[in-house]
VOROTI-348799 format. One line per field, with one value per residue: x, y, z of N, C-alpha, C in turn; chain; residue number from 0; residue in one letter. Coordinates in nm, 3 decimals, always signed. Example, Ala and Ser with C-alpha at 12.3 -4.5 7.8 and 13.67 -1.06 7.14 Angstrom:
// residues 2
n.X: c(+1.319, +1.285)
n.Y: c(-0.569, -0.225)
n.Z: c(+0.780, +0.708)
ca.X: c(+1.230, +1.367)
ca.Y: c(-0.450, -0.106)
ca.Z: c(+0.780, +0.714)
c.X: c(+1.320, +1.290)
c.Y: c(-0.330, +0.003)
c.Z: c(+0.780, +0.787)
chain: c(A, A)
resi: c(0, 1)
resn: c(a, s)
This chain:
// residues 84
n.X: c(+0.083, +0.154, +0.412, +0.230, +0.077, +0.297, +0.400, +0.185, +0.198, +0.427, +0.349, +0.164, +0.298, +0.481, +0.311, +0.191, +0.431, +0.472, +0.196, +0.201, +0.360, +0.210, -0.022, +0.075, +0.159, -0.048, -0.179, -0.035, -0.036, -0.286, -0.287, -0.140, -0.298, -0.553, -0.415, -0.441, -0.748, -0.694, -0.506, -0.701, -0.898, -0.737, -0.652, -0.891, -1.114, -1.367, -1.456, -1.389, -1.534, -1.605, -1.361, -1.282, -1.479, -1.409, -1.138, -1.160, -1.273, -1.155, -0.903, -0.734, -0.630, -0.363, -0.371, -0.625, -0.560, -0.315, -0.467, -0.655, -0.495, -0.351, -0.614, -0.638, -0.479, -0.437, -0.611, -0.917, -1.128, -1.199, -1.431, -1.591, -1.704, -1.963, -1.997, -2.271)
n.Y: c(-0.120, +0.124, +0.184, +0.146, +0.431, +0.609, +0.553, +0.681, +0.896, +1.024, +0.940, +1.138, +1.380, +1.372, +1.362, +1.626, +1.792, +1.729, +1.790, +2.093, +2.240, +2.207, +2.318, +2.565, +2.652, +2.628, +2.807, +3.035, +3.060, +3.097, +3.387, +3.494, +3.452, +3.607, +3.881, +4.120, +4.163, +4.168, +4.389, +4.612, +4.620, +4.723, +4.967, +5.075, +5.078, +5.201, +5.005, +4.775, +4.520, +4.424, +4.368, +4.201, +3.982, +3.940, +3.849, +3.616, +3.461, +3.494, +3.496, +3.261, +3.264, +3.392, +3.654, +3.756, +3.719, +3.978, +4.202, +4.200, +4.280, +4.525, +4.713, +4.735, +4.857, +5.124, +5.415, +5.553, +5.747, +6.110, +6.228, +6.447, +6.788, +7.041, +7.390, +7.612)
n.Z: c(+0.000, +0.078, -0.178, -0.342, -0.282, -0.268, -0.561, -0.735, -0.644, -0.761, -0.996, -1.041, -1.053, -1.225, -1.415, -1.360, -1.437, -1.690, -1.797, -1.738, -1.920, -2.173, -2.120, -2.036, -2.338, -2.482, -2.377, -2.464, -2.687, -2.771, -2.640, -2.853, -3.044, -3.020, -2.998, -3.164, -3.089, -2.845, -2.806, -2.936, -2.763, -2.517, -2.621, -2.631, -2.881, -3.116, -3.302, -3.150, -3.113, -3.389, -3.465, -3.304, -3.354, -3.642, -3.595, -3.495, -3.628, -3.861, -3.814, -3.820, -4.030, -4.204, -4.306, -4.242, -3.956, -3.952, -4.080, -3.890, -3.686, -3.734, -3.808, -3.492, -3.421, -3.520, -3.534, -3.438, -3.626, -3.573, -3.480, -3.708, -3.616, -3.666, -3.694, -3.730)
ca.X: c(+0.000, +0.297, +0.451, +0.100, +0.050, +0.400, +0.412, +0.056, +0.239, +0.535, +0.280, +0.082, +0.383, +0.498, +0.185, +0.222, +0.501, +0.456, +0.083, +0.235, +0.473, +0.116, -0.116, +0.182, +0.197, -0.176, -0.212, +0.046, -0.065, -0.428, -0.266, -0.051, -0.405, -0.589, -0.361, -0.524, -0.851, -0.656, -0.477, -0.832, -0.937, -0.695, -0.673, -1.090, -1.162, -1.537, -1.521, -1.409, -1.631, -1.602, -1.240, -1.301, -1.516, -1.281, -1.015, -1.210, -1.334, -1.014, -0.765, -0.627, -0.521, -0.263, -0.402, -0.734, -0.495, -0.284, -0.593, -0.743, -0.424, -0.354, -0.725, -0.674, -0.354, -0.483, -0.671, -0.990, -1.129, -1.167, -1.568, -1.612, -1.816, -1.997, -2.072, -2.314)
ca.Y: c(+0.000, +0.219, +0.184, +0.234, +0.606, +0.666, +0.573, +0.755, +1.057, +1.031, +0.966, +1.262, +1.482, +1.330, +1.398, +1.771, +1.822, +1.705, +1.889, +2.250, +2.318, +2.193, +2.431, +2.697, +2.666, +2.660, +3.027, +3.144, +3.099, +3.162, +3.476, +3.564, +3.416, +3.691, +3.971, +4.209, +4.167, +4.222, +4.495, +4.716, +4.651, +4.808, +5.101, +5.126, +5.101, +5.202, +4.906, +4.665, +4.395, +4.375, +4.356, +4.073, +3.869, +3.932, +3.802, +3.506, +3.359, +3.464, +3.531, +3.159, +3.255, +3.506, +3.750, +3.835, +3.831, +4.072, +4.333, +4.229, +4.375, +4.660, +4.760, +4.730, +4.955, +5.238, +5.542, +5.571, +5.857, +6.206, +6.291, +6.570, +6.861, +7.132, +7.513, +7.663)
ca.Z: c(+0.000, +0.088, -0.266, -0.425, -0.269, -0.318, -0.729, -0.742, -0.594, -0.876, -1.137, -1.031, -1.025, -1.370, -1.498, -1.382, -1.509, -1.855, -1.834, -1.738, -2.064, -2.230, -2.073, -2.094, -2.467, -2.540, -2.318, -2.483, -2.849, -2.745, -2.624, -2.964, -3.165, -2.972, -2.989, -3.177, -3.019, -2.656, -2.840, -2.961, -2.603, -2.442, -2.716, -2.653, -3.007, -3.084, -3.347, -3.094, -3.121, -3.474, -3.449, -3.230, -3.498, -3.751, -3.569, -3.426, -3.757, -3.985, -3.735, -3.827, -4.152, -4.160, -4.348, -4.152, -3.822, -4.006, -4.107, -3.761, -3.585, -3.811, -3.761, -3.442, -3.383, -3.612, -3.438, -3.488, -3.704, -3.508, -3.543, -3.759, -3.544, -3.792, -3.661, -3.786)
c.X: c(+0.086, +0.367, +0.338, +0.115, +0.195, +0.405, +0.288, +0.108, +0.364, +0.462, +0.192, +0.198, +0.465, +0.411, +0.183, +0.320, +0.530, +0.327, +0.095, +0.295, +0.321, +0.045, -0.028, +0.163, +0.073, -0.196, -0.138, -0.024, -0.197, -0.368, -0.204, -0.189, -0.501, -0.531, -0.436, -0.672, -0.788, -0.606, -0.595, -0.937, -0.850, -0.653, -0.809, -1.123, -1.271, -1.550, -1.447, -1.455, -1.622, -1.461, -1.228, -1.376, -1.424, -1.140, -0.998, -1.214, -1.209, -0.908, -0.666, -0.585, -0.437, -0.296, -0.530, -0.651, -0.424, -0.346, -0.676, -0.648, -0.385, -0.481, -0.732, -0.550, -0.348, -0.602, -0.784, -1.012, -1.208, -1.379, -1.606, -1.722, -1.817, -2.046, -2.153, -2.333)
c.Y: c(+0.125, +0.280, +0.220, +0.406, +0.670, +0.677, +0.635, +0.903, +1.078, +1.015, +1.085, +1.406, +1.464, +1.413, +1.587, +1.870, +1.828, +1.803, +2.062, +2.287, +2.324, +2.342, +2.610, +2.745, +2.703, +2.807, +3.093, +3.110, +3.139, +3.349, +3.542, +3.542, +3.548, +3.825, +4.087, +4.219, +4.216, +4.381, +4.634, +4.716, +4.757, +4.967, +5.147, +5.166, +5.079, +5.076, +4.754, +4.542, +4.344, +4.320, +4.214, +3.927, +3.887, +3.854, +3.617, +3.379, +3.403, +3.487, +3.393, +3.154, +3.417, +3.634, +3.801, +3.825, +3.953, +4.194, +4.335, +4.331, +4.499, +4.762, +4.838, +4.855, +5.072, +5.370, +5.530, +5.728, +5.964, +6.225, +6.439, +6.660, +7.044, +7.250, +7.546, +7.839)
c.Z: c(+0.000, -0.029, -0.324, -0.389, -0.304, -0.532, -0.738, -0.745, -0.704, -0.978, -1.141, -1.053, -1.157, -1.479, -1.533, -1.432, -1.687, -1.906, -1.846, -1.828, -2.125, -2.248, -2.071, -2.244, -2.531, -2.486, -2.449, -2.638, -2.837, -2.733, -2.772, -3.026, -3.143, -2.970, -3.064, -3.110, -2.842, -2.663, -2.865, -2.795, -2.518, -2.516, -2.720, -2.767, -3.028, -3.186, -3.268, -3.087, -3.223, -3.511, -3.379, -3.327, -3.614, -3.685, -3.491, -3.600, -3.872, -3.918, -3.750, -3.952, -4.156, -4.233, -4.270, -3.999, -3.833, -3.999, -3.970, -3.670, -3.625, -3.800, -3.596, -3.341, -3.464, -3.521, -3.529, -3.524, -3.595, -3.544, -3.579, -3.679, -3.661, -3.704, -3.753, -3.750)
chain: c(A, A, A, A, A, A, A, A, A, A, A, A, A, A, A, A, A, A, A, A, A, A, A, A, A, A, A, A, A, A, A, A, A, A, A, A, A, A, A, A, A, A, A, A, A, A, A, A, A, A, A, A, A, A, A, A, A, A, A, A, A, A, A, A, A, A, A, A, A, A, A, A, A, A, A, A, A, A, A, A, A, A, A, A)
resi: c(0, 1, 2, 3, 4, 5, 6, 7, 8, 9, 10, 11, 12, 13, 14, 15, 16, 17, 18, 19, 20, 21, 22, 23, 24, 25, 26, 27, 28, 29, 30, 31, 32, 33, 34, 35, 36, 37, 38, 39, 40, 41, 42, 43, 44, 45, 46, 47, 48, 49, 50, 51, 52, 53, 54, 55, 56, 57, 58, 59, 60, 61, 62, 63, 64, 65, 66, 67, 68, 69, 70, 71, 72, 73, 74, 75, 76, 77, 78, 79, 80, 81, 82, 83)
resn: c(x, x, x, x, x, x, x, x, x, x, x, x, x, x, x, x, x, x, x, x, x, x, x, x, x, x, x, x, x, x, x, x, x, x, x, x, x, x, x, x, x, x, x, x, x, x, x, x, x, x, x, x, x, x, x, x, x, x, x, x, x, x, x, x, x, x, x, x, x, x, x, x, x, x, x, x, x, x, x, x, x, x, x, x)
C-alpha cells in the first residue's frame, strides 16, 4: 500500500510536469491568436467587437490576423463637429 501512494504521488507529479509546458503553450498561443482583439481593447476602439469577430473567424489565416491587428492599432477617425 505504501509503494501504491507513493508511485501515485510520482505519477501525479509526472503527470504535472509534462501537463504544465502543455497548458503553458496553449495560453500562450491563445494569447498571440488573440492579440489584436486584446490589443483594440486596451486602445478602446469604438469598433471593438467587430475587431473581435474578424479576428475570431479569420484570425487563423494570416491575413485576416494581419488586417485584424492593423485595424486594431490604427486610431480611430476624429468625429467631424460642424458650426453653424
Amino acid at each position: 500500500m505504501k509503494y501504491l501512494v507513493s508511485s501515485l504521488a510520482l505519477l501525479g507529479i509526472i503527470v504535472l510536469f509534462v501537463k504544465a509546458p502543455t497548458v503553458l503553450v496553449v495560453l500562450l498561443g491563445l494569447a498571440v491568436y488573440f492579440l489584436p482583439s486584446l490589443v483594440a481593447i486596451e486602445q478602446r476602439k469604438q469598433n471593438g467587437t467587430a475587431i473581435f469577430v474578424l479576428n475570431l473567424f479569420l484570425g487563423w489565416t494570416l491575413l485576416g490576423w494581419v488586417v485584424a491587428l492593423v485595424w486594431a492599432v490604427t486610431k480611430d477617425a476624429q468625429p467631424v463637429t460642424m458650426t453653424v
